[in-house]
C-alpha positions as CSV (number, residue, x, y, z in Angstrom):
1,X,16.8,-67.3,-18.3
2,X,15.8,-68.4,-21.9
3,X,19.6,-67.5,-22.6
4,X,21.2,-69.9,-20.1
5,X,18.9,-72.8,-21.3
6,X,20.4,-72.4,-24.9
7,X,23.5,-71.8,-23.7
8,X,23.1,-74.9,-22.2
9,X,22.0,-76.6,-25.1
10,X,24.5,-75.5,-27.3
11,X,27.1,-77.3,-24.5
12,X,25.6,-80.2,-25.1
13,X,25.1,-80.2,-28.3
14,X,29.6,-79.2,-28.6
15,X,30.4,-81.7,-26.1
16,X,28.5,-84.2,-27.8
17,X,30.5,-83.3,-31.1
18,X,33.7,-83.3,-29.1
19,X,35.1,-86.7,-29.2
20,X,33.8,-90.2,-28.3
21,X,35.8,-90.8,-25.1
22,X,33.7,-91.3,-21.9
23,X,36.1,-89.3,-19.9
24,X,36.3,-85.8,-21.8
25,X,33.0,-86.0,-22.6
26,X,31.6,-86.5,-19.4
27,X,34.3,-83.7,-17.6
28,X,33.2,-81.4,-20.7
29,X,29.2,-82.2,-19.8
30,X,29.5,-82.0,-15.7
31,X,31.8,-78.0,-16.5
32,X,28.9,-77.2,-18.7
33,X,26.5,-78.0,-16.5
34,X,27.7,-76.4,-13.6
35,X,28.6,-73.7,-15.5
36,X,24.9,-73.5,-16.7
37,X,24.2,-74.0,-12.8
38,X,26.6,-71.1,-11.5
39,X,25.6,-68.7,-14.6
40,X,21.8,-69.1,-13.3
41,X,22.8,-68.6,-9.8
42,X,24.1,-65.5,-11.0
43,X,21.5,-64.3,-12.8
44,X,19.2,-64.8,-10.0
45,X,21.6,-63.0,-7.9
46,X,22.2,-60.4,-9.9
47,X,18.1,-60.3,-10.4
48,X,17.7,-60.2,-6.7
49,X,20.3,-57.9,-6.4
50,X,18.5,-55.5,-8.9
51,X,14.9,-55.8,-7.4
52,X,16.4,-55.4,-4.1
53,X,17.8,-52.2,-5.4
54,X,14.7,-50.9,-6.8
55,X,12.4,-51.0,-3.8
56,X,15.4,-49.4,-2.0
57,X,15.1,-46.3,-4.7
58,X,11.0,-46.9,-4.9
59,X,11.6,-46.7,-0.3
60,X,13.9,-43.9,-1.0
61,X,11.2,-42.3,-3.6
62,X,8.8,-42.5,-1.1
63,X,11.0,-41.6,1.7
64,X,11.9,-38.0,-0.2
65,X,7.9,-37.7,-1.8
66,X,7.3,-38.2,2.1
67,X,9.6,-35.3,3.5
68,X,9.0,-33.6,0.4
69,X,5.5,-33.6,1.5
70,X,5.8,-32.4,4.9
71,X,8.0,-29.6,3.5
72,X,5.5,-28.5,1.0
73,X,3.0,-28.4,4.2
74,X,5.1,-26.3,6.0
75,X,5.9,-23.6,3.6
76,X,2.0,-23.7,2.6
77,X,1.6,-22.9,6.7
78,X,4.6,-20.1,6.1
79,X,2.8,-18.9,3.0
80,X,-0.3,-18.4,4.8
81,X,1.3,-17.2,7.9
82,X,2.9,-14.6,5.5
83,X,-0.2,-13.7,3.5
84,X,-2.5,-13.1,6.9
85,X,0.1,-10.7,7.8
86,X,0.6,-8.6,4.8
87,X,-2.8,-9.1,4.6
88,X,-3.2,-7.8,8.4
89,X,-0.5,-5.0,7.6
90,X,-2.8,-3.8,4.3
91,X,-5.8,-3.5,6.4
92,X,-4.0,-1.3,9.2
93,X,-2.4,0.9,6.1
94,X,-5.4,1.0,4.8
95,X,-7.5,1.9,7.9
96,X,-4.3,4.8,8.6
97,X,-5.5,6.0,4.7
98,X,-9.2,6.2,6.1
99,X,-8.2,8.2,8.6
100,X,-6.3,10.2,6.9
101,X,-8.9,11.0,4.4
102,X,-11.2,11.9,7.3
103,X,-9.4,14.3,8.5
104,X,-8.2,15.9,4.9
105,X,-12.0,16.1,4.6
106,X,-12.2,17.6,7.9
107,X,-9.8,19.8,7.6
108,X,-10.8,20.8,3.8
109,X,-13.8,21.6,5.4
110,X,-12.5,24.0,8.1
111,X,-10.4,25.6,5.5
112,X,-13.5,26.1,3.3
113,X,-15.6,27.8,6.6
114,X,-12.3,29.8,7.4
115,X,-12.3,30.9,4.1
116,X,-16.1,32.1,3.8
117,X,-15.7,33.7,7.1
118,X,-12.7,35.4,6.3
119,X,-13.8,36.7,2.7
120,X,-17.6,37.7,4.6
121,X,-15.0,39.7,7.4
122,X,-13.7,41.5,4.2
123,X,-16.7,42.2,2.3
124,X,-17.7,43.8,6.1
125,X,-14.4,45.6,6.6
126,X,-15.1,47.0,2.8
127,X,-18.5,48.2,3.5
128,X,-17.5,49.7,6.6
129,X,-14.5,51.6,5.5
130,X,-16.7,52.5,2.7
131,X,-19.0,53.6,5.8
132,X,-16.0,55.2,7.2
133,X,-15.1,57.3,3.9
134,X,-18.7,58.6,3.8
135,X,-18.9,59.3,7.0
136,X,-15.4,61.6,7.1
137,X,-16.7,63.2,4.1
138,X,-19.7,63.8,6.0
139,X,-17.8,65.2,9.1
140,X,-15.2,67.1,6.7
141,X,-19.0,68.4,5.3
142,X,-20.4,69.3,9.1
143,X,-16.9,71.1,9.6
144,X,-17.1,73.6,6.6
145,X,-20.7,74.1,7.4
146,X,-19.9,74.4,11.3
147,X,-17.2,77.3,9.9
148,X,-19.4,78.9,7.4
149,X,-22.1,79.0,10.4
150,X,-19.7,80.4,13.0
151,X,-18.7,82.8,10.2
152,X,-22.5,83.6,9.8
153,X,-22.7,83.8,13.8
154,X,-20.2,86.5,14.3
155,X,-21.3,88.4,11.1
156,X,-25.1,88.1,13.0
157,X,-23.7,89.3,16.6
158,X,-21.6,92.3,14.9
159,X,-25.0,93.0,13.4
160,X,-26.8,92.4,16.3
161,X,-24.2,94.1,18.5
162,X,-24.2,97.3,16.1
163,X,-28.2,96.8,15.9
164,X,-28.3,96.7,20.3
165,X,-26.1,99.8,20.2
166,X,-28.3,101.7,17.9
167,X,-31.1,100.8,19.9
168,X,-29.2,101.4,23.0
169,X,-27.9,104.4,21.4
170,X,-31.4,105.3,20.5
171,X,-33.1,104.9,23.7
172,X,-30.9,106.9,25.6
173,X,-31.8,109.6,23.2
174,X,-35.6,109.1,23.8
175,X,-34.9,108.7,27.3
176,X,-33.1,112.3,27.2
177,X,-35.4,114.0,25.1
């Protein structure tokens, strides 16, 4: 505004210098003047014109901080939506890995019992085929001796037989003398 006021002045001050004549001078003055007038008109038009445009961008600042906003919100709801489920999907894996470990345990454990067991079973089976060794070298033992004292059994009934003839033998002599 400061501009157009010397603007204006400096006009004046040329039409002023211009010539003495009423006529040019006073045409020269009344352009000026309304070209002062019609250069402030635009400058206020072209100010309103420029404010007007600024609260449109501030509105359409607003208007996209607004939706902006609202969009933020909704992926903070999707992001939360998103985290209770992984979060719900973590605690079923996890529960599936307790349960899992349970039953390793469990089974660890059967395996272990199976395992005493089953070495107990062969420390039996050894002492009883180390029963059963003895005891076939026992039998093998009672066999020989059952031999040797059938042996000893016909050698004593040859003897006894030979012995029950004499004496047979012998009392029929007594018996006939």
């Amino acid at each position: 505004m400061g501009l157009i006021l010397i603007a204006a002045l400096s006009v004046t001050g040329a039409a002023m210098a211009v010539g003495s004549a009423d006529a040019p001078w006073l045409v020269l003055v009344i352009a000026a003047g309304l070209a002062v007038v019609l250069g402030g008109s635009a400058a206020r038009i072209t100010y309103l014109e420029l404010v007007d445009s600024r609260r449109e961008a501030a509105a359409d600042r607003a208007r996209l901080a607004a939706s902006y906003s609202e969009l933020s919100a909704a992926r903070v709801d999707e992001h939360a939506a998103y985290v209770a489920a992984i979060e719900s999907r973590i605690a079923e894996r996890e529960a599936a890995l307790n349960q899992m470990d349970m039953a390793l345990a469990a089974s660890q454990r059967r395996a272990a019992t199976a395992i005493r067991k089953k070495n107990a079973e062969r420390q039996r089976a050894d002492a009883l085929q180390d029963q059963l060794v003895q005891a076939e070298d026992r039998a093998t033992n009672a066999i020989i001796r059952v031999q040797a004292l059938e042996g000893e059994l016909l050698t004593l009934r040859a003897e006894l037989d030979s012995v029950t003839a004499a004496w047979h033998a012998a009392e029929s002599v007594r018996r006939h003398a």
